[in-house]
C-alpha positions in Angstrom: -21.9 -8.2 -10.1 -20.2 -4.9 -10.0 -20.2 -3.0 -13.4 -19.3 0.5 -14.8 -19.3 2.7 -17.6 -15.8 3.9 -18.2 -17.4 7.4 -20.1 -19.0 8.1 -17.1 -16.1 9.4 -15.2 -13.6 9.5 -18.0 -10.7 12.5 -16.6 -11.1 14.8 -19.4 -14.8 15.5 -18.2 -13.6 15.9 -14.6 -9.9 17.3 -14.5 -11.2 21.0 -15.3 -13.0 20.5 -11.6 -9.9 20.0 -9.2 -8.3 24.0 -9.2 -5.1 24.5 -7.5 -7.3 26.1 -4.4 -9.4 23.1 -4.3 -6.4 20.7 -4.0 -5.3 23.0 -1.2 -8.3 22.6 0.4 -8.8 18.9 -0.4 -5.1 18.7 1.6 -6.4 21.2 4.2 -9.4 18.8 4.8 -7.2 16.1 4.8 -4.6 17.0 7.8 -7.8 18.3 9.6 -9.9 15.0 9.5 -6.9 13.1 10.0 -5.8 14.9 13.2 -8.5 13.6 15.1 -7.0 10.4 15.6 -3.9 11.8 17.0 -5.0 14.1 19.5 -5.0 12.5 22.4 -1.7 10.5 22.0 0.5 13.1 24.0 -2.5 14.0 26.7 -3.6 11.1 27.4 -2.0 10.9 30.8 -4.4 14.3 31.5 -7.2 12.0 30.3 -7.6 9.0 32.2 -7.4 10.2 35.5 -10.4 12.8 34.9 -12.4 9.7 33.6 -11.7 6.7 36.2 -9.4 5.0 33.9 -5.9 3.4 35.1 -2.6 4.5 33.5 -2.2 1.1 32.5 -4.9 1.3 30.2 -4.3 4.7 28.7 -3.2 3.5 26.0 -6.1 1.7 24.8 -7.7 5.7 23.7 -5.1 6.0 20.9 -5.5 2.2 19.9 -8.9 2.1 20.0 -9.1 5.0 17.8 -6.6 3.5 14.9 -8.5 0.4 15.2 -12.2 2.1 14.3 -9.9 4.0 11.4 -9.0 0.8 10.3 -12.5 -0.7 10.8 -13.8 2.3 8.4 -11.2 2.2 5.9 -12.7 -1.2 5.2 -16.6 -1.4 6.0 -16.7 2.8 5.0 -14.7 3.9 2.4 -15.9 1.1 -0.3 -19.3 3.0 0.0 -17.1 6.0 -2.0 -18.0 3.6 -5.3 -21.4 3.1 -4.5 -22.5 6.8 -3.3 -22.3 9.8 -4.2 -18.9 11.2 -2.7 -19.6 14.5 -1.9 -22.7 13.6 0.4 -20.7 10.7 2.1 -17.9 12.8 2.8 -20.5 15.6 4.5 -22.4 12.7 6.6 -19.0 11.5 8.3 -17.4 14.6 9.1 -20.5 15.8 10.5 -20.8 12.6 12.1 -16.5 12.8 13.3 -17.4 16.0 14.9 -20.1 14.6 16.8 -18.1 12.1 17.9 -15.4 14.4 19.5 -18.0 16.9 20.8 -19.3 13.2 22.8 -15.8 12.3 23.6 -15.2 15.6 24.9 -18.3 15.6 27.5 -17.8 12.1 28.5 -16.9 11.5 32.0 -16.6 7.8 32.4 -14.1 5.3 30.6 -16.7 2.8 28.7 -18.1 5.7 27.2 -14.8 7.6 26.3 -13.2 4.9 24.7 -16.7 4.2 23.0 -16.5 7.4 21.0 -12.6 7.2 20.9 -13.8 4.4 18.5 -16.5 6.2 16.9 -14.0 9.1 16.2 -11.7 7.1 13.9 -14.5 5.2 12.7 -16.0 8.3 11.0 -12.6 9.9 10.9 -12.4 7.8 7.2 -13.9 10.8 5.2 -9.6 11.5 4.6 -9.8 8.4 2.5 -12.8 9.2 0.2 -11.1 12.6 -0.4 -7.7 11.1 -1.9 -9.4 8.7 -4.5 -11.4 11.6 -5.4 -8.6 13.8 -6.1 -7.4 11.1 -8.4 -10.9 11.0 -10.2 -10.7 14.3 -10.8 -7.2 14.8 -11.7 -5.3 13.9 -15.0 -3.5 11.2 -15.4 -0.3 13.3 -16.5 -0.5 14.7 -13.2 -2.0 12.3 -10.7 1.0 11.5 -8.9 1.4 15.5 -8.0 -2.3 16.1 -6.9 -1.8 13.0 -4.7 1.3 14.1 -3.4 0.3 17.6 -2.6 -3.1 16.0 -0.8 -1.3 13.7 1.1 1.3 16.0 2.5 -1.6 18.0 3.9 -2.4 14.1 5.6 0.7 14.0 6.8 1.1 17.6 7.9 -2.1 16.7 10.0 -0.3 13.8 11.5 2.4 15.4 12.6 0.9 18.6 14.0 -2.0 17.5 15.8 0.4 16.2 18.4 1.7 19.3 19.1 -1.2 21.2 18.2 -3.0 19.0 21.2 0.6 19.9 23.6 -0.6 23.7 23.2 -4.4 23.7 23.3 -4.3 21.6 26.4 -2.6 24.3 28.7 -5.4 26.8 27.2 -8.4 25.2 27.0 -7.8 21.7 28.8 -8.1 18.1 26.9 -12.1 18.5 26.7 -11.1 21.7 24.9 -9.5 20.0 22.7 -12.1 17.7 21.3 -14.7 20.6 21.5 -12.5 22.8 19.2 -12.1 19.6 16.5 -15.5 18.9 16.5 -16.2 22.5 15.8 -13.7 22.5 13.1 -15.5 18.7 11.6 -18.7 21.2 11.4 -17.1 24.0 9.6 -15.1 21.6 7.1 -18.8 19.4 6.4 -20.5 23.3 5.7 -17.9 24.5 3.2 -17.4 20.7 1.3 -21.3 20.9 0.8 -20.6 23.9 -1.3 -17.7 23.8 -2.7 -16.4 19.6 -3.4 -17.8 18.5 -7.4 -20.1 15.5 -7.0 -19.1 12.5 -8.0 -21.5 9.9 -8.8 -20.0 6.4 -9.0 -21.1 3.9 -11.7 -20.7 1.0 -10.1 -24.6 -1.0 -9.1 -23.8 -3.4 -6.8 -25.5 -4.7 -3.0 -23.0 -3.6 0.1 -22.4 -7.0 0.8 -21.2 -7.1 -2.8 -19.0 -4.6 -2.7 -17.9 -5.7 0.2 -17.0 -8.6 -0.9 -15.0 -6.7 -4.3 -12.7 -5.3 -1.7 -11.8 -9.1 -1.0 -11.4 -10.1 -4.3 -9.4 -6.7 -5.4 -6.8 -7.7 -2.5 -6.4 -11.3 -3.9 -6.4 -10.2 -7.7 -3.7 -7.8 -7.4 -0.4 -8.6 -6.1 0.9 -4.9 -6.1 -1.8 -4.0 -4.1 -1.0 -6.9 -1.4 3.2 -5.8 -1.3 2.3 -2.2 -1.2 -0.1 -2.2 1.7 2.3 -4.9 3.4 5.5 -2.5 2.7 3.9 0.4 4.1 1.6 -1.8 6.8 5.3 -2.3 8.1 6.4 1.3 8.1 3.9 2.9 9.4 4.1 0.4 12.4 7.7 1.5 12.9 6.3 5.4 12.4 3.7 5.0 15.4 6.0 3.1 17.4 8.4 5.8 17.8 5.8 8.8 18.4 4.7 6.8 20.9 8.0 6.3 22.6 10.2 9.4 21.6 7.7 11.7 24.0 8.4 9.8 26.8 12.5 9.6 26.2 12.4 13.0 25.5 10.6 13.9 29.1 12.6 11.3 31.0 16.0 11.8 29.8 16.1 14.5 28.2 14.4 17.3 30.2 11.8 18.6 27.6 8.6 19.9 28.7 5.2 19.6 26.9 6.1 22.8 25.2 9.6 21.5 23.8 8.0 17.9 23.1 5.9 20.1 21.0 8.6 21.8 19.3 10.2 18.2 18.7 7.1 17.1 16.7 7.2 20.7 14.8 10.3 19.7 13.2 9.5 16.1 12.3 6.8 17.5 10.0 9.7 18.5 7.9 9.6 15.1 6.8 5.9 16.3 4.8 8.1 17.8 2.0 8.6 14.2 0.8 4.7 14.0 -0.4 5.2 16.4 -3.7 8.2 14.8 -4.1 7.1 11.4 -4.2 4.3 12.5 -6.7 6.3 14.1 -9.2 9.2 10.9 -9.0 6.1 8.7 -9.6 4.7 10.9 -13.2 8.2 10.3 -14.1 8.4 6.9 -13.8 10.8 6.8 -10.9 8.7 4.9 -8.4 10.8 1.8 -7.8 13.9 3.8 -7.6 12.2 6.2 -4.8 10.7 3.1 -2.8 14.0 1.4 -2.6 15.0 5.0 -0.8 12.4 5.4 1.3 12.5 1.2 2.6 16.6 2.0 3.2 16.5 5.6 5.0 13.1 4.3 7.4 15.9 1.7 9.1 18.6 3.9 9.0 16.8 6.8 11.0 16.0 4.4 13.8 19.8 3.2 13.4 20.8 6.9 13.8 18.8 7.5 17.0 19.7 4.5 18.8 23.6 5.3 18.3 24.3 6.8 22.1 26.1 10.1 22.6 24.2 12.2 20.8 21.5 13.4 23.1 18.4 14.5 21.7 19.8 15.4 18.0 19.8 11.4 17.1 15.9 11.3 17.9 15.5 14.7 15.7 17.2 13.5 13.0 15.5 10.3 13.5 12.1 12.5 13.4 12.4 13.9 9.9 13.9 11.1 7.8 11.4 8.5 9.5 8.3 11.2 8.3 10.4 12.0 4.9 10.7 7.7 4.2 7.0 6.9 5.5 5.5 9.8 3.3 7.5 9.5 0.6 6.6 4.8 0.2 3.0 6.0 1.0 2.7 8.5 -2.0 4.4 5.9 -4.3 2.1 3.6 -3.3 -0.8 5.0 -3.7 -0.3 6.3 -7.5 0.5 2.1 -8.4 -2.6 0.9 -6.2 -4.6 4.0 -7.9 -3.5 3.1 -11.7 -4.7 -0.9 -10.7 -8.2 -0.2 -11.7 -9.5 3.4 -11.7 -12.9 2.2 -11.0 -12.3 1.1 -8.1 -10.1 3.3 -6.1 -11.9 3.8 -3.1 -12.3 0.1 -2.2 -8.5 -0.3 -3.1 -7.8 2.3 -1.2 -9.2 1.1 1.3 -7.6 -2.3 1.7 -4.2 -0.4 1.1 -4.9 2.1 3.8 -6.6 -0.5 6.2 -3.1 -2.3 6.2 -1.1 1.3 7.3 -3.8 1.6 10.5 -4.1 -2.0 11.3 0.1 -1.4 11.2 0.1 1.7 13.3 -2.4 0.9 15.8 -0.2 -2.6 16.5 2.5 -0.4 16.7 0.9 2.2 19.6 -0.3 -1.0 21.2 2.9 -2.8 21.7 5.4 0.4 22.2 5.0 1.5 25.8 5.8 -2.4 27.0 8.6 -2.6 24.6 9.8 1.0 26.2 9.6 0.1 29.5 10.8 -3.2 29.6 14.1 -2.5 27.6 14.8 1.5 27.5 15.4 3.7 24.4 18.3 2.2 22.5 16.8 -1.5 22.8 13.4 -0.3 21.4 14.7 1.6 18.6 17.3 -0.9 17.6 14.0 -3.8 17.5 11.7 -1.1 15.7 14.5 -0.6 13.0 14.0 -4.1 12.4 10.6 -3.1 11.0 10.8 -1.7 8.2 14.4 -3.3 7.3 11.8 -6.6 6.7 10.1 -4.2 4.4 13.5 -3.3 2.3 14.5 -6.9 2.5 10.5 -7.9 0.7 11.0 -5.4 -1.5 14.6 -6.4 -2.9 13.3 -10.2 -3.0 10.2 -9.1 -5.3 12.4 -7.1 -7.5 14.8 -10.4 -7.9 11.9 -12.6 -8.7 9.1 -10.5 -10.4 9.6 -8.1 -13.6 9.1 -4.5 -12.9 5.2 -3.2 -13.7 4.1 -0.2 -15.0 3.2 3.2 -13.6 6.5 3.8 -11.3 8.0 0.4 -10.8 
């Protein structure tokens, strides 16, 4: 049985820990660990040829590396209330980095897209930082801290595509891998010395805890809508990074150096994260979900309408980030408030259901692109997330709100 001693890690012992430059660095680490799933989405056409592997399977590198995310969110990230934190988040970014250095000297396919899993397998050290952040912050201002790390997330999203556009033409893709892992090994040195420890209470066996994570997701009916609401948006969000790209080289005319640019100004849409934490400390959080679920669809709406060239898909790029950031932050501070003992394994069945949502998501685009064109695939990937909204309104008919945001 898994027990704890609430004293232990009570937030008026801990909040005096979490400065404003360690939650800047806490985001920093975040975008930077997060990255590494992302960058080989726009190269990966460099990639396969230089490793024997057919265009038809290129996709599998970017699927293969949300899937080992998804894989660690839920066999790795419990461990965050069973070890100490700081010494878990050291071993798998040292680990991510070794990973990408592997990835980046590999020169057949078995073994590329072995450590393409590998890398978002240990690539989970993101998710053990956000639950800490929420140990170590107040409750009065959870929702911020959270908000202000998770922008840094999705700040690492959104500019490791382009990030990976510009180091390529340098450096090449293996350059690429060899500057992240060098940048895992830098981030592992400096959280040695400078993250607090964190020593969970919980005693338990891993299959144990394992099992908890099972019985948190059954127990808790917020915790099963949220990480279905945002499961279902952040499918729609990877299905149209996958495809806008390739629209925007076909039919557009943009180059590697404007498809950059493109992804550049969809990380606007990070702005929504501080946002979404200090609508949640107020209260707001139903009110700011039922946003976010209506403005996902109506983005894809927008850049399906023809006529409107490239603008549509820009437009489409900032509200899409603003709505996916903006649910995920919400989330997070109801899932976090469910039992503060146990945020990392909640977290991680919350985040396992975004990954699992996104990798499905790169998987099916590039079929769904090229058997129907642009304004076909956006139309059907609007429909996404406008299953969310409809969830969302039904729960609200049937089910008094709950505290914390709702």
């Amino acid at each position: 049985m898994l027990t704890g001693n609430p004293a232990a890690t009570a937030p008026a012992k801990t909040s005096a820990s979490l400065s404003g430059l360690m939650v800047a660095f806490l985001a920093f680490c975040c975008g930077a660990v997060v990255a590494n799933l992302y960058y080989a989405q726009p190269i990966v056409e460099l990639i396969a040829p230089q490793i024997g592997l057919s265009s038809a399977k290129a996709s599998l590198i970017v699927s293969l590396t949300q899937f080992g995310y998804a894989l660690g969110l839920l066999f790795l990230v419990p461990l965050a209330d069973l070890l100490e934190n700081r010494r878990l988040v050291v071993g798998l970014t040292l680990a991510a980095g070794v990973s990408l250095l592997l990835a980046g000297l590999s020169q057949t396919p078995s073994m590329f897209l072995v450590f393409s899993l590998l890398i978002g397998l240990t690539s989970v050290a993101v998710q053990i930082l956000v639950p800490l952040a929420a140990h170590l912050a107040p409750e009065a201002s959870r929702g911020r801290v959270v908000g202000n790390i998770m922008s840094g997330l999705l700040l690492g999203i959104l500019l490791s595509r382009p990030l990976s556009s510009l180091l390529v033409e340098a450096f090449g893709w293996r350059g690429v891998f060899f500057s992240a892992a060098a940048l895992m090994a830098l981030i592992a040195s400096v959280t040695a010395v400078a993250l607090p420890r964190r020593e969970p209470t919980h005693r338990a066996s891993y299959a144990a805890l394992i099992g908890s994570v099972l019985a948190l997701a059954r127990r808790h009916a917020v915790l099963r809508e949220r990480s279905l609401y945002q499961g279902l948006l952040f499918a729609s969000f990877s299905l149209f990074w996958t495809i806008a790209p390739i629209e925007l080289m076909r039919n557009h005319g943009f180059d590697q150096t404007q498809v950059a640019l493109f992804a550049l100004v969809g990380a606007v849409g990070a702005i929504a994260a501080p946002i979404a934490g200090r609508l949640a400390d107020a209260g707001h959080g139903r009110k700011g979900t039922r946003v976010a679920l209506l403005l996902a669809p109506i983005s894809l709406l927008i850049a399906a309408l023809p006529g409107h060239g490239y603008v549509g898909l820009v437009a489409c790029a900032v509200l899409l980030d603003f709505a996916v950031q903006l649910s995920m932050v919400l989330g997070q501070r109801e899932v976090y408030a469910l039992d503060p003992h146990s945020r990392a394994r909640l977290n991680a069945v919350y985040m396992t259901s975004i990954f699992v949502g996104g990798a499905l998501g790169s998987l099916v685009a590039s079929p769904l692109y090229e058997q129907f064109g642009w304004t076909v695939s956006a139309l059907a990937v609007a429909v996404i997330p406008a299953l969310a909204l409809v969830l969302f309104l039904a729960r609200g008919v049937h089910a008094a709100p709950v505290a914390h945001g709702q």
